[in-house]
N, CA, C and O atoms as a Maestro MAE file, in Angstrom:
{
 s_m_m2io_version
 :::
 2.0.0
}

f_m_ct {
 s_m_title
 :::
 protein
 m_atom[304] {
  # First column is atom index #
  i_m_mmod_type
  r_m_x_coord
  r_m_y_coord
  r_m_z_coord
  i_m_residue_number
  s_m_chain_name
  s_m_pdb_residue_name
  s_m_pdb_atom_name
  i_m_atomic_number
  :::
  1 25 247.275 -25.316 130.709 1 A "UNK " " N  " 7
  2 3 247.210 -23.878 130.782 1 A "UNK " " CA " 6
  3 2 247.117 -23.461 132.244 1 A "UNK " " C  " 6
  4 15 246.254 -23.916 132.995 1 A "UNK " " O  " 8
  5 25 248.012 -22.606 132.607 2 A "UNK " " N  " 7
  6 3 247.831 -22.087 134.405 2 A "UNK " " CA " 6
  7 2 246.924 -20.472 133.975 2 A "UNK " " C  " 6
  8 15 246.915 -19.595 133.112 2 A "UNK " " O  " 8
  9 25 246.228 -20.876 135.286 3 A "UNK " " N  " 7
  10 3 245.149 -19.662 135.575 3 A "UNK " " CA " 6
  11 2 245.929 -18.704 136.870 3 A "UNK " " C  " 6
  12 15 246.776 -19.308 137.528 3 A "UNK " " O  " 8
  13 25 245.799 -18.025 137.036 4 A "UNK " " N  " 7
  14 3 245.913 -17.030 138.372 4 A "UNK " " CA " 6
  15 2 244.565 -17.262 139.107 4 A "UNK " " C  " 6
  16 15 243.417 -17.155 138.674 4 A "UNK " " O  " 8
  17 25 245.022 -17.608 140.340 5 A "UNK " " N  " 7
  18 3 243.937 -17.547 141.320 5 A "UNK " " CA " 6
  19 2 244.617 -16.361 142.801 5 A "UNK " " C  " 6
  20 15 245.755 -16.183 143.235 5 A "UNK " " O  " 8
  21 25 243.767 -15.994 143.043 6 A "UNK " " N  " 7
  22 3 243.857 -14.329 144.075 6 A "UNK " " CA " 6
  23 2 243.383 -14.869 145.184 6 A "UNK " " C  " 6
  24 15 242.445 -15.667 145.199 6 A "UNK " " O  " 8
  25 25 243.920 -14.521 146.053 7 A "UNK " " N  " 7
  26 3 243.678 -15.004 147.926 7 A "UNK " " CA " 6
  27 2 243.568 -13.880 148.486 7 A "UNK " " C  " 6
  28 15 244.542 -13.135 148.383 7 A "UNK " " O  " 8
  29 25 242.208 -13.327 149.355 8 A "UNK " " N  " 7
  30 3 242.683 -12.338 150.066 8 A "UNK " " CA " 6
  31 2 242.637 -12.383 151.524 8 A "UNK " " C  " 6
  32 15 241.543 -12.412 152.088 8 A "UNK " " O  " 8
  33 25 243.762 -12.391 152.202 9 A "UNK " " N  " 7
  34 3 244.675 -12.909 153.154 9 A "UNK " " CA " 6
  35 2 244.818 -11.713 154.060 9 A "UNK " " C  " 6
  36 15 244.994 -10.589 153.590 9 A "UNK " " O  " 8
  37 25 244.737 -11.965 155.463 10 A "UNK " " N  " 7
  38 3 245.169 -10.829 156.404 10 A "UNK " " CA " 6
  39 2 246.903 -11.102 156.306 10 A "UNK " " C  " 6
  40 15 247.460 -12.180 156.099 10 A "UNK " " O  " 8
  41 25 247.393 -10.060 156.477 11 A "UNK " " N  " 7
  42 3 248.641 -10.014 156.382 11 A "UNK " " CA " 6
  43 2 249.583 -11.394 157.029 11 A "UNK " " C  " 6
  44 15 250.328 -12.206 156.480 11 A "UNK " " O  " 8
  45 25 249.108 -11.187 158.556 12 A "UNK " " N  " 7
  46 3 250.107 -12.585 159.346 12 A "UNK " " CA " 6
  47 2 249.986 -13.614 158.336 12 A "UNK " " C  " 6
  48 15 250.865 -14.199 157.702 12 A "UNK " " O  " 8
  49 25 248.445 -13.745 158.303 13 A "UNK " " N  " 7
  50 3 248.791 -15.135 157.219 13 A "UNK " " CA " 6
  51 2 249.052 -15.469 156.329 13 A "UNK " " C  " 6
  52 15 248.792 -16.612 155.954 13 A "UNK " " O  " 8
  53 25 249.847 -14.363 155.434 14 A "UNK " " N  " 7
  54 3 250.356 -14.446 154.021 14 A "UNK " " CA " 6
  55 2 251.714 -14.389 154.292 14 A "UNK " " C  " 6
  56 15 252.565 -14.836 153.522 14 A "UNK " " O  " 8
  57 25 252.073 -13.589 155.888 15 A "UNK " " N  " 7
  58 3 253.797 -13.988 155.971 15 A "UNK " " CA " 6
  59 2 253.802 -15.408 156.294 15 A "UNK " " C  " 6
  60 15 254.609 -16.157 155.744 15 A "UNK " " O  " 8
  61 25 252.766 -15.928 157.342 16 A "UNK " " N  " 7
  62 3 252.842 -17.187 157.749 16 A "UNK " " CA " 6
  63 2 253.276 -18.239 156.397 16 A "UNK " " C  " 6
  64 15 254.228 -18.964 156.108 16 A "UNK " " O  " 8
  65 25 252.254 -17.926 155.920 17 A "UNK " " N  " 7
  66 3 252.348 -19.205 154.672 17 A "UNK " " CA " 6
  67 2 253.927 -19.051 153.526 17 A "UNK " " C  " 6
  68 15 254.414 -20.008 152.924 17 A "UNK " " O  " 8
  69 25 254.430 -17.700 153.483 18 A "UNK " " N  " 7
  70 3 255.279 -17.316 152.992 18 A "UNK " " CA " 6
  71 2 256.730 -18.244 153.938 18 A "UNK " " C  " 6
  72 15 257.552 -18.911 153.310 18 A "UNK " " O  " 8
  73 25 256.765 -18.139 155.009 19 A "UNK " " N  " 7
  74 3 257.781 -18.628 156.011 19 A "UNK " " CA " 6
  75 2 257.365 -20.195 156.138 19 A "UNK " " C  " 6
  76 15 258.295 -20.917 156.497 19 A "UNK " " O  " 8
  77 25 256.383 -20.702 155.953 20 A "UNK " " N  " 7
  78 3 255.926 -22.336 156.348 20 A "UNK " " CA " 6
  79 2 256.632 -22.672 154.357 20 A "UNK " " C  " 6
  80 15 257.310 -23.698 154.294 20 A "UNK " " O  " 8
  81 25 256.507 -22.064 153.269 21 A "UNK " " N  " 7
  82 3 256.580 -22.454 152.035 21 A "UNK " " CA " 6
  83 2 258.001 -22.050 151.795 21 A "UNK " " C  " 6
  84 15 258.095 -22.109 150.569 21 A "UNK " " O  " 8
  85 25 258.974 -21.732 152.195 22 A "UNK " " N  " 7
  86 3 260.630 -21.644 152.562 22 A "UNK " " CA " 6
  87 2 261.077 -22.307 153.363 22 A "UNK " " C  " 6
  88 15 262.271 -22.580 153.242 22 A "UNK " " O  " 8
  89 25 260.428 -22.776 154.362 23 A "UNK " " N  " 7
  90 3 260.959 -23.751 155.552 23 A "UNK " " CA " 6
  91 2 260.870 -25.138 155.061 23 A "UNK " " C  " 6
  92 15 261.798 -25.905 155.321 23 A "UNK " " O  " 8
  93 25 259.915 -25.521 154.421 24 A "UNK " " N  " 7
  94 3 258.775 -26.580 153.664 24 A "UNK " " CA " 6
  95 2 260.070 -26.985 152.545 24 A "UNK " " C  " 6
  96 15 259.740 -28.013 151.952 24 A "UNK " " O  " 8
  97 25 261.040 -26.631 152.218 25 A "UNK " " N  " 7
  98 3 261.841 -26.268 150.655 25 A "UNK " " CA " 6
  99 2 260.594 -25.926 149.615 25 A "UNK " " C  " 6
  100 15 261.077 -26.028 148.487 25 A "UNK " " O  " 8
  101 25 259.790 -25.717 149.559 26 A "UNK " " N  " 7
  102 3 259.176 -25.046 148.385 26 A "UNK " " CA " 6
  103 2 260.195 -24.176 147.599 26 A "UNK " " C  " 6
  104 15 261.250 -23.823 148.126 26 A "UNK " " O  " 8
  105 25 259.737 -23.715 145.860 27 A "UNK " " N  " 7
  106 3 260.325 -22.879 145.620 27 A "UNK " " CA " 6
  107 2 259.395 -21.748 145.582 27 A "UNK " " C  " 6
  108 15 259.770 -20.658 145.150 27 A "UNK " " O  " 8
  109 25 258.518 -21.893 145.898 28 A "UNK " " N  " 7
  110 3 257.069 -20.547 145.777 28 A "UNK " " CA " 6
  111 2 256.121 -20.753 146.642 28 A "UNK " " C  " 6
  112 15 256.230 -21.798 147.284 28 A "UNK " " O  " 8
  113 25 255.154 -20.037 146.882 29 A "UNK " " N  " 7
  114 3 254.298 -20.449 148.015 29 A "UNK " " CA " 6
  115 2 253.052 -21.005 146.749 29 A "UNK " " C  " 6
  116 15 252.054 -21.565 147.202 29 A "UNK " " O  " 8
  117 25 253.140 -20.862 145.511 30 A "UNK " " N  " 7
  118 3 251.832 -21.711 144.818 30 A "UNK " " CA " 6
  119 2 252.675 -23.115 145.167 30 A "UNK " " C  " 6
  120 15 252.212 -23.739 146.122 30 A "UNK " " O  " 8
  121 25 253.913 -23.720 144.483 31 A "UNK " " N  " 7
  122 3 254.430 -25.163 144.964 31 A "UNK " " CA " 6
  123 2 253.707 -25.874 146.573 31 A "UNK " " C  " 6
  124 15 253.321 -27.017 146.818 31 A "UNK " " O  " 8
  125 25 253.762 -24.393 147.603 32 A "UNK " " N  " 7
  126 3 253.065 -25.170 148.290 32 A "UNK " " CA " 6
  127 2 251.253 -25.717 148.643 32 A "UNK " " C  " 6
  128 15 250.578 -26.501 149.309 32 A "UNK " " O  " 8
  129 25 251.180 -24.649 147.654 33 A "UNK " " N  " 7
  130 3 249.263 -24.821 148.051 33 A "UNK " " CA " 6
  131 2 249.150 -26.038 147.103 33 A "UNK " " C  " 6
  132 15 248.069 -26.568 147.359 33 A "UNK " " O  " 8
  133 25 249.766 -26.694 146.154 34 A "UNK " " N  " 7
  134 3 249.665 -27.099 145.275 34 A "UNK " " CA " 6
  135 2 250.037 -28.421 145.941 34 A "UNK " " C  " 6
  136 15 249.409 -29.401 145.541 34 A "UNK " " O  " 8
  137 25 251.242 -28.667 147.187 35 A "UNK " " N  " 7
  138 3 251.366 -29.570 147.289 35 A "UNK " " CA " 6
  139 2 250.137 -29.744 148.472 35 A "UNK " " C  " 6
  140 15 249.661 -30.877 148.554 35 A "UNK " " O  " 8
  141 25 249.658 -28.819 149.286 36 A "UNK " " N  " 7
  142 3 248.962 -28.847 150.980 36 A "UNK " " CA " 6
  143 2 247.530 -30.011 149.817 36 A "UNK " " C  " 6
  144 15 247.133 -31.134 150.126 36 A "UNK " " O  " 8
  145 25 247.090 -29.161 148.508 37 A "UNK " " N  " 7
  146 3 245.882 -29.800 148.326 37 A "UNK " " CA " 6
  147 2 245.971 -30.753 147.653 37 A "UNK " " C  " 6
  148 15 245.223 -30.891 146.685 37 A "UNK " " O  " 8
  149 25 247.097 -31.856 148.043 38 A "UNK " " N  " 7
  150 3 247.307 -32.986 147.708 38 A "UNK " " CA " 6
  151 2 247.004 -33.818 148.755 38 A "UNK " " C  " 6
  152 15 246.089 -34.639 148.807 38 A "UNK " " O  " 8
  153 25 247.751 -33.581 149.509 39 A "UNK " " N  " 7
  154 3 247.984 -33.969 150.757 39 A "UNK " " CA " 6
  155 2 246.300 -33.746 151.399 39 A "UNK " " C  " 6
  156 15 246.111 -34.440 152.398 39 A "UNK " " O  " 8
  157 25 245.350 -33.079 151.066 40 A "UNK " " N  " 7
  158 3 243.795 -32.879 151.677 40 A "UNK " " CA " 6
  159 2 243.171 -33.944 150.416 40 A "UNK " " C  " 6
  160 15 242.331 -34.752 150.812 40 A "UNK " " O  " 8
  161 25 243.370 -33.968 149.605 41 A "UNK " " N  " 7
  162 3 242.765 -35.318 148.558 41 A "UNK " " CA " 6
  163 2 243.079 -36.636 149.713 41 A "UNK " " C  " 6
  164 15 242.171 -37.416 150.001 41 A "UNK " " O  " 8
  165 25 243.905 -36.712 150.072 42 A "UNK " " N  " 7
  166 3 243.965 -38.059 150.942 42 A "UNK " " CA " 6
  167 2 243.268 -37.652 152.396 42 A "UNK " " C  " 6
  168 15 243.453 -38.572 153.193 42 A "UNK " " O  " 8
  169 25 242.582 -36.638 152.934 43 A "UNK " " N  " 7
  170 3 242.119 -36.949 153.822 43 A "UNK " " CA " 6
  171 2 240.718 -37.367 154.225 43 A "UNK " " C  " 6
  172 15 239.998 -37.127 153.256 43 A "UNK " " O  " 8
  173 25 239.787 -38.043 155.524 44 A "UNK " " N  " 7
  174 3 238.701 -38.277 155.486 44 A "UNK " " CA " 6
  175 2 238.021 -37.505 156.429 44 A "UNK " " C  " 6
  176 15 238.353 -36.599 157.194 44 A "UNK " " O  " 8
  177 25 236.737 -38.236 156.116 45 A "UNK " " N  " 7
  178 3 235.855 -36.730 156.936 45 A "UNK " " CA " 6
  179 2 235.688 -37.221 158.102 45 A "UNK " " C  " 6
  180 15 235.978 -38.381 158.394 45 A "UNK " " O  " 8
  181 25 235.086 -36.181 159.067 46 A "UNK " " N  " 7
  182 3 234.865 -36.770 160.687 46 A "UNK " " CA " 6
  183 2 233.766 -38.010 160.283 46 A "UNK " " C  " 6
  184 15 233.901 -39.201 160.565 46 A "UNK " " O  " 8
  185 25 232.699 -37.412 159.580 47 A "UNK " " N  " 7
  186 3 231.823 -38.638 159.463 47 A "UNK " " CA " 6
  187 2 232.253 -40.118 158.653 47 A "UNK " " C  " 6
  188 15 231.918 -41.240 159.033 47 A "UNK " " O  " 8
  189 25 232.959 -39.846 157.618 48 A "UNK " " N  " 7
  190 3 233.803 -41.038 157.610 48 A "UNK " " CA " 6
  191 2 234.900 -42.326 158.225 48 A "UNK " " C  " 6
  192 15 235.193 -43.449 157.815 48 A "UNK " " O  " 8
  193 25 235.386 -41.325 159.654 49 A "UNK " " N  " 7
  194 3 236.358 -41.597 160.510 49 A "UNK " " CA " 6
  195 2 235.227 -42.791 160.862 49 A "UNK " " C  " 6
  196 15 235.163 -43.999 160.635 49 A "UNK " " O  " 8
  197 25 234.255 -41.678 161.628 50 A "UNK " " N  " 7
  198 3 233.315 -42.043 162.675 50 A "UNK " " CA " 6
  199 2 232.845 -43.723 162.273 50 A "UNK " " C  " 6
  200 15 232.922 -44.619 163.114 50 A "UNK " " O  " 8
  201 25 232.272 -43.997 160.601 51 A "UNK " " N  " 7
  202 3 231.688 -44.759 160.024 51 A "UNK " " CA " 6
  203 2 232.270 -46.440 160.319 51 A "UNK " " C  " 6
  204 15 231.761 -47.526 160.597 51 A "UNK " " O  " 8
  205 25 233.868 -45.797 160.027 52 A "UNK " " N  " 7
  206 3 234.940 -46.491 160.040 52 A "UNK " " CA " 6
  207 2 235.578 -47.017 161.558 52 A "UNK " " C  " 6
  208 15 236.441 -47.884 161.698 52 A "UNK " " O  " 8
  209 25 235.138 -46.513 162.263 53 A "UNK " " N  " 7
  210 3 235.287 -47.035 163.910 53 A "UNK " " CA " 6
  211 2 234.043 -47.856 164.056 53 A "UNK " " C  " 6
  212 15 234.215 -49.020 164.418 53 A "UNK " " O  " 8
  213 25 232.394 -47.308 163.759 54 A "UNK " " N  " 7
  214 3 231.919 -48.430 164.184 54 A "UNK " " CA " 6
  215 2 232.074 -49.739 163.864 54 A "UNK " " C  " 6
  216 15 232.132 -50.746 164.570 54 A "UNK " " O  " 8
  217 25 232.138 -49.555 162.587 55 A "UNK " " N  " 7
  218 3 232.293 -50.822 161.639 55 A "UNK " " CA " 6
  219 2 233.479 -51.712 162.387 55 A "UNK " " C  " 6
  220 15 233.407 -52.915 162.638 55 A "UNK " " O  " 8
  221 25 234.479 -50.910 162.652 56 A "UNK " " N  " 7
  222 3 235.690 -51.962 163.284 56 A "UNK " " CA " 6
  223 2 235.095 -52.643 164.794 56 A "UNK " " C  " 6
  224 15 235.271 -53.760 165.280 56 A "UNK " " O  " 8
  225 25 234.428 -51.611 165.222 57 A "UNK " " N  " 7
  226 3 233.737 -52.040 166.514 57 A "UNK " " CA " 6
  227 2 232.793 -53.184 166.578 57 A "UNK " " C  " 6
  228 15 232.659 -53.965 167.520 57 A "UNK " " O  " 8
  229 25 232.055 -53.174 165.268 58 A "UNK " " N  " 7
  230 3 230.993 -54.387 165.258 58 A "UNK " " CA " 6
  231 2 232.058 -55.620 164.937 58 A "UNK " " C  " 6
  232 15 232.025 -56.717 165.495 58 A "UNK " " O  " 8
  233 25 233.009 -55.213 163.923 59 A "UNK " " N  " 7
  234 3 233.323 -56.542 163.290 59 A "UNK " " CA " 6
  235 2 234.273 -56.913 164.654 59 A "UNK " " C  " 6
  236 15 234.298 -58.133 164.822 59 A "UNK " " O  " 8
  237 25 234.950 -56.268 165.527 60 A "UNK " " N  " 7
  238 3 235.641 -57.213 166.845 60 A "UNK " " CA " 6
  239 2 234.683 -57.646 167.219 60 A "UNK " " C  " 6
  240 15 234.710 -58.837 166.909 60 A "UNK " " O  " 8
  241 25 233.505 -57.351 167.885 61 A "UNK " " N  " 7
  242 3 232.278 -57.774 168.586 61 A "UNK " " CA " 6
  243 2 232.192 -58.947 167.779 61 A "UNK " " C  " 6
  244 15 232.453 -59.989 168.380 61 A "UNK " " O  " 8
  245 25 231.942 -59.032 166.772 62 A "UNK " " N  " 7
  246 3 231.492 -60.667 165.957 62 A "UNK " " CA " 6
  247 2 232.925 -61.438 166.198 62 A "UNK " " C  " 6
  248 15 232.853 -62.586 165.762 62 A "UNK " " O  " 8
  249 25 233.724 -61.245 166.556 63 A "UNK " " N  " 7
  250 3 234.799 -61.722 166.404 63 A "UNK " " CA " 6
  251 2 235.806 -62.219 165.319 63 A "UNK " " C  " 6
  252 15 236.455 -63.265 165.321 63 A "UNK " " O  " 8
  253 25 235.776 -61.130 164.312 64 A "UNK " " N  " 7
  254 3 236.568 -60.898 162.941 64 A "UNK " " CA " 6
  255 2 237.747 -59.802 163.283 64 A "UNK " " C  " 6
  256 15 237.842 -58.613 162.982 64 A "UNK " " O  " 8
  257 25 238.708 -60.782 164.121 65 A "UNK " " N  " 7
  258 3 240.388 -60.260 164.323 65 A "UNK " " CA " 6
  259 2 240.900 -60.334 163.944 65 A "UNK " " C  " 6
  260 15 240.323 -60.619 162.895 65 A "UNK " " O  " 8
  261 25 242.046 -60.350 163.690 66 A "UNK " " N  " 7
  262 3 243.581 -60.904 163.157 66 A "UNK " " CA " 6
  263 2 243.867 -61.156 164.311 66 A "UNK " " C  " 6
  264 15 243.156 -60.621 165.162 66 A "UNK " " O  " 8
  265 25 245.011 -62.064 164.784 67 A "UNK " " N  " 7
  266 3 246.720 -62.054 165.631 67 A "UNK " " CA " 6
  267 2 247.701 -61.538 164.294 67 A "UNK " " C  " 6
  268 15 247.636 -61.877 163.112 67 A "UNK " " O  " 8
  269 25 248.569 -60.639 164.943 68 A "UNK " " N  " 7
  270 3 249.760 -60.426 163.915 68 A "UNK " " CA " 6
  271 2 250.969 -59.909 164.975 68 A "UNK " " C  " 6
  272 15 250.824 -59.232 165.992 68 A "UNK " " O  " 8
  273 25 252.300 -60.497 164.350 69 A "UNK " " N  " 7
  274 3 253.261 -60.305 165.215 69 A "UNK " " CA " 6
  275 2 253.866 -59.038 164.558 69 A "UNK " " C  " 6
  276 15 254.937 -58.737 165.086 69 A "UNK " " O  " 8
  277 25 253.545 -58.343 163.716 70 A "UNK " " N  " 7
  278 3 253.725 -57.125 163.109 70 A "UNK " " CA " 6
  279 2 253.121 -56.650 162.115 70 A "UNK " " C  " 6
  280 15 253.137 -57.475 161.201 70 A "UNK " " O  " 8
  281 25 252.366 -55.318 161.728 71 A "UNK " " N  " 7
  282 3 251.670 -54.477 160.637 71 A "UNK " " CA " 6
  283 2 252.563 -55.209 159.468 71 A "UNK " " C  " 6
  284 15 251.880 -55.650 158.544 71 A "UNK " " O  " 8
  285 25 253.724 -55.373 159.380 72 A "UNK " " N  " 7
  286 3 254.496 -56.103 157.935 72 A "UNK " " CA " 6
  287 2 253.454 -57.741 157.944 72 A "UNK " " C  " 6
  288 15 253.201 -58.492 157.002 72 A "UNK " " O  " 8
  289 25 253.212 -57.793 158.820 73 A "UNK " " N  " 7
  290 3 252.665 -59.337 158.546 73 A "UNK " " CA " 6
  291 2 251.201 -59.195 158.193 73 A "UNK " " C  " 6
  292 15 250.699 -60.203 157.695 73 A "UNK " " O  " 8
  293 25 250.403 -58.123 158.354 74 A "UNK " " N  " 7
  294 3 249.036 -57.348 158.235 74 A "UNK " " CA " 6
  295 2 248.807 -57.355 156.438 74 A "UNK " " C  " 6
  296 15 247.839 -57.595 155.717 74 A "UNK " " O  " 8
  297 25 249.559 -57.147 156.305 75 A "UNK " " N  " 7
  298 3 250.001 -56.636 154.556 75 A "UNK " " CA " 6
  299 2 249.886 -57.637 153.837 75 A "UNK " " C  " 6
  300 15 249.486 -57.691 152.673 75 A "UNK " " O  " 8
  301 25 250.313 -58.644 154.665 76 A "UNK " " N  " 7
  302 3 250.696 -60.126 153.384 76 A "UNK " " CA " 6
  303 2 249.392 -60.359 152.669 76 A "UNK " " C  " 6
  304 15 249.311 -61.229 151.801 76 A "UNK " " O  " 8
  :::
 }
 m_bond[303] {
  # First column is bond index #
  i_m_from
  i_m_to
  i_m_order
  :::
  1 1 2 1
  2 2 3 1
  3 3 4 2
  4 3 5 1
  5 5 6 1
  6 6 7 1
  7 7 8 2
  8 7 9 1
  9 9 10 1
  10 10 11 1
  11 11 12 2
  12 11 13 1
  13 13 14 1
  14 14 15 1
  15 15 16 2
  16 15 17 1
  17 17 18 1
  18 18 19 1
  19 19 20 2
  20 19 21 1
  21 21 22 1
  22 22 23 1
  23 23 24 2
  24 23 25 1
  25 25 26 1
  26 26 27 1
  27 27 28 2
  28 27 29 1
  29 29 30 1
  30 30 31 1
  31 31 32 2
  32 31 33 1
  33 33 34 1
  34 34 35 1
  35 35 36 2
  36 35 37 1
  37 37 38 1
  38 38 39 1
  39 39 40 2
  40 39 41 1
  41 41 42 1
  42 42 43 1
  43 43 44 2
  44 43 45 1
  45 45 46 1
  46 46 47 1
  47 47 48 2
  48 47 49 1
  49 49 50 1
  50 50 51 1
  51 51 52 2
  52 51 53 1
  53 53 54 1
  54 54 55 1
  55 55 56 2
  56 55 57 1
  57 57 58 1
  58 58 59 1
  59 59 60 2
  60 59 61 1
  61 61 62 1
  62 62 63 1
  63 63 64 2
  64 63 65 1
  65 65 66 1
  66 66 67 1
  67 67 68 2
  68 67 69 1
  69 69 70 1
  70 70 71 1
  71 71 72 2
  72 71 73 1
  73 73 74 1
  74 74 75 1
  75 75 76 2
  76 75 77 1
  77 77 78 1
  78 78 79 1
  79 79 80 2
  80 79 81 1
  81 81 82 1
  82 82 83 1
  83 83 84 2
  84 83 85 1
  85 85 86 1
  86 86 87 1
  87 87 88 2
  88 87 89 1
  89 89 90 1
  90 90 91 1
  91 91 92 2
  92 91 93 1
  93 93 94 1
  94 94 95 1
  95 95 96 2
  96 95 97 1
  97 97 98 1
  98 98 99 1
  99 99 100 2
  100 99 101 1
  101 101 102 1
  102 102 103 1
  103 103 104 2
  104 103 105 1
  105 105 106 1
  106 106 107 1
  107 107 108 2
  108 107 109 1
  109 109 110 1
  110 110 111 1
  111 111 112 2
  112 111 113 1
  113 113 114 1
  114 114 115 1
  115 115 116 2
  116 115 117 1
  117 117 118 1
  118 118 119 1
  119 119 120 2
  120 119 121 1
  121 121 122 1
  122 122 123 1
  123 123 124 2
  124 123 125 1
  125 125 126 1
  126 126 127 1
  127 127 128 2
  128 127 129 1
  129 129 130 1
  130 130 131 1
  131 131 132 2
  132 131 133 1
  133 133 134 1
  134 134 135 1
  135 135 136 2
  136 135 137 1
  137 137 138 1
  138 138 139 1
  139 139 140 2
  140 139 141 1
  141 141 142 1
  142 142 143 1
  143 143 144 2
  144 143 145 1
  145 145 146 1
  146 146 147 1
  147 147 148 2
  148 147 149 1
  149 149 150 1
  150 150 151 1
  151 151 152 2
  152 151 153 1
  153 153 154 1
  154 154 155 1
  155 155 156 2
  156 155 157 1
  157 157 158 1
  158 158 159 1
  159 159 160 2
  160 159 161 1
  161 161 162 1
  162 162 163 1
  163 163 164 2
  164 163 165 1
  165 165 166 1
  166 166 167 1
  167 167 168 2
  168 167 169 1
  169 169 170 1
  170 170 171 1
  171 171 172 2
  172 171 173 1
  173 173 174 1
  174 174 175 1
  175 175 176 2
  176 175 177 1
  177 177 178 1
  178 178 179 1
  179 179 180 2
  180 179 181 1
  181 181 182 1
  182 182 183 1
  183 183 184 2
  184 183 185 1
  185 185 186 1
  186 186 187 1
  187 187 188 2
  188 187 189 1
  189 189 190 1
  190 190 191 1
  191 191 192 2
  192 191 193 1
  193 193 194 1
  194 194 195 1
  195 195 196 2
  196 195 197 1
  197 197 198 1
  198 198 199 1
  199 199 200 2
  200 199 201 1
  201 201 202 1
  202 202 203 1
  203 203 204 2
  204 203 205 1
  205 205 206 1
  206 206 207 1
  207 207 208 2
  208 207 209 1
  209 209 210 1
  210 210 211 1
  211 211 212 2
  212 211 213 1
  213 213 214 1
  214 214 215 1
  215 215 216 2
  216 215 217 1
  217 217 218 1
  218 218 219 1
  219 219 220 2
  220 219 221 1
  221 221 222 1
  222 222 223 1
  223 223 224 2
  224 223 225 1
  225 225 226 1
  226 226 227 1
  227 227 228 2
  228 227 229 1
  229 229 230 1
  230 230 231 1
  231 231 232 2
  232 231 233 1
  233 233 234 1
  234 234 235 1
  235 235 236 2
  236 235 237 1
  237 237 238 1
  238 238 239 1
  239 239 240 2
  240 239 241 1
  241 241 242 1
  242 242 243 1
  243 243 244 2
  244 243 245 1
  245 245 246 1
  246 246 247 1
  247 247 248 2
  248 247 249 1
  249 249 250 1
  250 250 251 1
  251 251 252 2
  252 251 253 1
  253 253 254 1
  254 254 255 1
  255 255 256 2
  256 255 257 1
  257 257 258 1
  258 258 259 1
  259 259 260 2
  260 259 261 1
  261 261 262 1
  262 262 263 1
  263 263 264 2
  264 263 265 1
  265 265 266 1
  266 266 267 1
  267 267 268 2
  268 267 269 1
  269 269 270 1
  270 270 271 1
  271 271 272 2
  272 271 273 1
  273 273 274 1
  274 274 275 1
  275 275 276 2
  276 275 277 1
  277 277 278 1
  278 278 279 1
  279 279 280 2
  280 279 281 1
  281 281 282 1
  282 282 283 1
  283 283 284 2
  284 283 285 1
  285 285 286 1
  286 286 287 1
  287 287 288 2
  288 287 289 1
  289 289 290 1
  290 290 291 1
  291 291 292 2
  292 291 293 1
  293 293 294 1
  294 294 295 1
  295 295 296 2
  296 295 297 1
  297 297 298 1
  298 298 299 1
  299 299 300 2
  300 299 301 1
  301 301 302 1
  302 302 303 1
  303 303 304 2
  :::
 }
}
């Protein structure tokens, strides 16, 4: 079942998003909010970034590297 949801938007930024959701190929500007909060499900937080650097930082310090002659070889 689709609901209506209401935005209230200063003008620029309802042409903005109108011109970014035609440029984008959208066929509507909901296609695009629909796709932007997909695309924010995959992102992380500063404090997560942050968490995620030390951790890489300790584990080089212990000396838990790889050598790889390419990210395709990272994968295996």
């Amino acid at each position: 079942m689709r609901q209506v949801l209401s935005l209230s938007l200063p003008q620029s930024a309802t042409k903005e998003i109108k011109i970014l959701s035609k440029k984008r190929g959208f066929d509507s500007v909901s296609a695009y909010v629909k796709y932007l909060i997909t695309l924010d499900k995959d992102l992380i937080s500063e404090k997560e970034l942050l968490e995620d650097i030390e951790l890489g930082q300790k584990e080089y310090k212990q000396g838990k590297t790889v050598t790889a002659k390419s990210m395709a070889e990272l994968l295996k």
